[in-house]
N, CA, C and O of each residue as an XYZ file, in Angstrom:
276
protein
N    -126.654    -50.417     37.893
C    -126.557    -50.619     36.450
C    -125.346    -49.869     35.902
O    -124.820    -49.223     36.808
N    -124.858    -49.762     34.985
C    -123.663    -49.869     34.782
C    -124.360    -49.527     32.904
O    -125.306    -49.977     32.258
N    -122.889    -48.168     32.537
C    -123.312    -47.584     31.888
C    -123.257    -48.911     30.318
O    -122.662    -49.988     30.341
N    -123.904    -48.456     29.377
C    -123.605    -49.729     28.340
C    -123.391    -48.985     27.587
O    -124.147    -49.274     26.659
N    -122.466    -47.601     27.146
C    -121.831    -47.043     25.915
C    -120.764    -47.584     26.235
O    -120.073    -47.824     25.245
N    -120.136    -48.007     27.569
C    -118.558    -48.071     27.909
C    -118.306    -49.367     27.916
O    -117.152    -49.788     28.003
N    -119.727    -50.430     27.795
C    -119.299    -51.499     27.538
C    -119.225    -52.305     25.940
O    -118.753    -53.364     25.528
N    -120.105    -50.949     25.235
C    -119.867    -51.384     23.534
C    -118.725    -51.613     23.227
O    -117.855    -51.035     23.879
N    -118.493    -52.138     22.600
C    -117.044    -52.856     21.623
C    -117.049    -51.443     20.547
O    -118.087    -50.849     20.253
N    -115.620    -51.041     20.025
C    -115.270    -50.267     19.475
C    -115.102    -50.564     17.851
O    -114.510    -50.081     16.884
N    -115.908    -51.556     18.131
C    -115.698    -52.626     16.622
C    -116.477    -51.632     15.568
O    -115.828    -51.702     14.524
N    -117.237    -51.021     15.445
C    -117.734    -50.431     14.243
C    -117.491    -48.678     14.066
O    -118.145    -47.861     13.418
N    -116.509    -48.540     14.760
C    -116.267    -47.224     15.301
C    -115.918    -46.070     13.837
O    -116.201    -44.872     13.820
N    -115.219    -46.882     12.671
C    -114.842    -46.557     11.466
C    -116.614    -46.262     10.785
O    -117.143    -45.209     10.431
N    -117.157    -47.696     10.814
C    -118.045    -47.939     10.269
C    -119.495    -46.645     10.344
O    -120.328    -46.285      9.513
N    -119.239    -46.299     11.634
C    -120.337    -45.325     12.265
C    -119.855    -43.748     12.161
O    -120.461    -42.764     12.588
N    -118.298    -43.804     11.309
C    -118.220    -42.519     11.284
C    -118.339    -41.725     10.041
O    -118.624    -40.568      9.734
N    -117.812    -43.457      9.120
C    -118.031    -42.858      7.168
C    -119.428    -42.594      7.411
O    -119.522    -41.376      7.254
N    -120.769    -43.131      7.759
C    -121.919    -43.338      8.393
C    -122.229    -41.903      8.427
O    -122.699    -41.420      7.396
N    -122.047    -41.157      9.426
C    -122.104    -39.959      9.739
C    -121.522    -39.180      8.740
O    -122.205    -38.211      8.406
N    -120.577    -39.308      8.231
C    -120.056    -38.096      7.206
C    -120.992    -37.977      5.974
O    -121.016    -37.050      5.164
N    -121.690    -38.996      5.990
C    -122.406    -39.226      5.100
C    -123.349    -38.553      5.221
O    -123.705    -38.089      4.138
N    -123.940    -38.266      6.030
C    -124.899    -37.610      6.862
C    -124.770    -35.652      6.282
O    -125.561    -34.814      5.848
N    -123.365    -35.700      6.604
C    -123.209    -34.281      7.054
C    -123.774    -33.692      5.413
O    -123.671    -34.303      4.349
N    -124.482    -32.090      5.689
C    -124.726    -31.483      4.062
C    -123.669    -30.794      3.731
O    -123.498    -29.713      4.293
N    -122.475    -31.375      2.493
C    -121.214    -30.652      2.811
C    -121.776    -29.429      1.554
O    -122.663    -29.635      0.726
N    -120.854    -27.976      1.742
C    -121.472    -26.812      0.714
C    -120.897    -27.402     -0.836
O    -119.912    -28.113     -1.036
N    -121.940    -26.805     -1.906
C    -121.626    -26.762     -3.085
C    -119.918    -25.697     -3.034
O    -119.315    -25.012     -2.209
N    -119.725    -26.192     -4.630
C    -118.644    -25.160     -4.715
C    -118.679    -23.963     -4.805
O    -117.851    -23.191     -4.322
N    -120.143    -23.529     -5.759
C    -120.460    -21.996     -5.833
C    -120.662    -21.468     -3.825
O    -120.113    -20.403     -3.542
N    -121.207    -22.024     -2.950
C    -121.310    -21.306     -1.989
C    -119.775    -21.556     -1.086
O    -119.619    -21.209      0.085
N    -118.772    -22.206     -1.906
C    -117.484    -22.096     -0.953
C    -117.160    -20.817     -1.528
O    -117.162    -19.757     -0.902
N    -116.817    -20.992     -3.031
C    -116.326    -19.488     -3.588
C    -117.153    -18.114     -2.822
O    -116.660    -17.057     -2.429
N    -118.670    -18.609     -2.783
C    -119.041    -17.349     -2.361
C    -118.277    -16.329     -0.734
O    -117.711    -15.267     -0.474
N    -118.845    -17.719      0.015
C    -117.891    -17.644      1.487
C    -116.271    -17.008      1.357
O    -115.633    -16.161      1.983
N    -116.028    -17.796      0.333
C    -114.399    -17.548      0.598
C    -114.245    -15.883     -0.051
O    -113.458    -15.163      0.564
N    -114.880    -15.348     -1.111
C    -115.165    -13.780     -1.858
C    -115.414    -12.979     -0.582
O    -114.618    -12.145     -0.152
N    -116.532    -13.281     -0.031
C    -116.852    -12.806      1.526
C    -115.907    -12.403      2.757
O    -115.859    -11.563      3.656
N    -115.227    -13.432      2.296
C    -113.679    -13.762      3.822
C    -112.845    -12.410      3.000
O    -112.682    -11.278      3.454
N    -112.368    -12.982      1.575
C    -111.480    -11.884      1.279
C    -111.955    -10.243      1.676
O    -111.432     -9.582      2.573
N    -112.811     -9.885      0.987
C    -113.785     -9.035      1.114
C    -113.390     -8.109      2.656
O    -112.799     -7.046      2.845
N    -113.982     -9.016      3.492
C    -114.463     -8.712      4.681
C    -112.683     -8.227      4.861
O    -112.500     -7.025      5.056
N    -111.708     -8.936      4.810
C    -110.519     -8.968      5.143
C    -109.522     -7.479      5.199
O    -108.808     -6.782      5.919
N    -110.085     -7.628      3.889
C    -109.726     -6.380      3.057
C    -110.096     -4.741      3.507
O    -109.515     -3.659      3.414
N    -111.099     -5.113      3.919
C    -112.502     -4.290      4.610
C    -111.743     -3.393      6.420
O    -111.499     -2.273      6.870
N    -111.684     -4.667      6.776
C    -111.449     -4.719      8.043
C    -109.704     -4.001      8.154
O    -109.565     -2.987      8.838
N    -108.552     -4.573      7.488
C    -107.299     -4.176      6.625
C    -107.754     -2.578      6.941
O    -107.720     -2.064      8.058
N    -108.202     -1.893      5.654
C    -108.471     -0.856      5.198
C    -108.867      0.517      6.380
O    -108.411      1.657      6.467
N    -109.939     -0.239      7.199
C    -110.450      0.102      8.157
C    -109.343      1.113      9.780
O    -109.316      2.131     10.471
N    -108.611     -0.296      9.490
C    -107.607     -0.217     10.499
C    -106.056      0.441     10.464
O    -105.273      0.520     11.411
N    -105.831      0.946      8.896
C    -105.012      1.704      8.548
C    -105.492      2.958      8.770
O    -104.866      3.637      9.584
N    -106.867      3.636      8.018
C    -107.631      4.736      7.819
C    -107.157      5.118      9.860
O    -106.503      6.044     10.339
N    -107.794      4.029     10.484
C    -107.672      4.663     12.007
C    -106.631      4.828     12.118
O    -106.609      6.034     12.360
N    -105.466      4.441     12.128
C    -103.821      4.490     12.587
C    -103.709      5.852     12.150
O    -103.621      6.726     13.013
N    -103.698      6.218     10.696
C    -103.421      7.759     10.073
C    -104.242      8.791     10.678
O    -103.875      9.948     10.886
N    -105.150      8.395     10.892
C    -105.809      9.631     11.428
C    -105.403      9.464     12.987
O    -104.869     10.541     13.252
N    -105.387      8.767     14.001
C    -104.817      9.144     15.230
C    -103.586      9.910     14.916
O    -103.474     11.065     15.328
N    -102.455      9.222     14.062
C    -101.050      9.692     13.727
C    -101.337     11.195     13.432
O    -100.666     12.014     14.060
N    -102.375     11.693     12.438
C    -102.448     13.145     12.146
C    -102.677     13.672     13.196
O    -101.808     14.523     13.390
N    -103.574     13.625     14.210
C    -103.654     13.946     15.463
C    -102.754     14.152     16.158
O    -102.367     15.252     16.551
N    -102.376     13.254     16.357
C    -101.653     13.174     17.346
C    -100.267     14.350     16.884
O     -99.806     15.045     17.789
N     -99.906     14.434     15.986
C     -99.091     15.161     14.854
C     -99.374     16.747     14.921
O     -98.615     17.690     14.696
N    -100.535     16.719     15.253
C    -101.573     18.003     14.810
C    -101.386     18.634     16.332
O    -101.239     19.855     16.379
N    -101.379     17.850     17.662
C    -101.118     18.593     18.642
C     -99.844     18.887     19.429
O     -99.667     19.640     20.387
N     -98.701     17.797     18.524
C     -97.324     17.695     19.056
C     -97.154     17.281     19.701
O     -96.786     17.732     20.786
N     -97.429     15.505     19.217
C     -96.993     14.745     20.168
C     -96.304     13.525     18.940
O     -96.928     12.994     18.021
N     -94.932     13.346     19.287
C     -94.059     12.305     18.714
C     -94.600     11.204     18.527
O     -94.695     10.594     19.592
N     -95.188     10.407     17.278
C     -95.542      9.301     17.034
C     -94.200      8.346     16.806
O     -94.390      7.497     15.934
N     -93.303      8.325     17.220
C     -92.282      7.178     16.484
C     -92.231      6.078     17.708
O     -91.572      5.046     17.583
């Protein structure tokens, strides 16, 4: 037997995909803004995070005499 997806015709291929999008639950706008407040947020967060560490190794490292450049 012989598979029969590979012998369907590609004829409704458009048809079965507006189909599906239709389907999908796309987000309101309030929960994109929220997501996207979140992304910044987090961004910012993470940013902040990763400076605070750099300076303080740099003081360290500073603190026992050793050339950061």
């Amino acid at each position: 037997m012989e598979n029969n997806k590979k012998n369907k015709p590609k004829k409704y291929l458009i048809r079965h995909f507006v189909k599906e999008m239709k389907r999908v639950k796309w987000p309101t706008a309030k929960q994109n803004w929220v997501s996207f407040t979140q992304t910044i947020v987090f961004a910012v967060l993470v940013t902040l995070f990763i400076f605070g560490f750099t300076a303080l190794i740099t003081y360290f490292f500073k603190g026992i005499g050793i050339n950061t450049n």
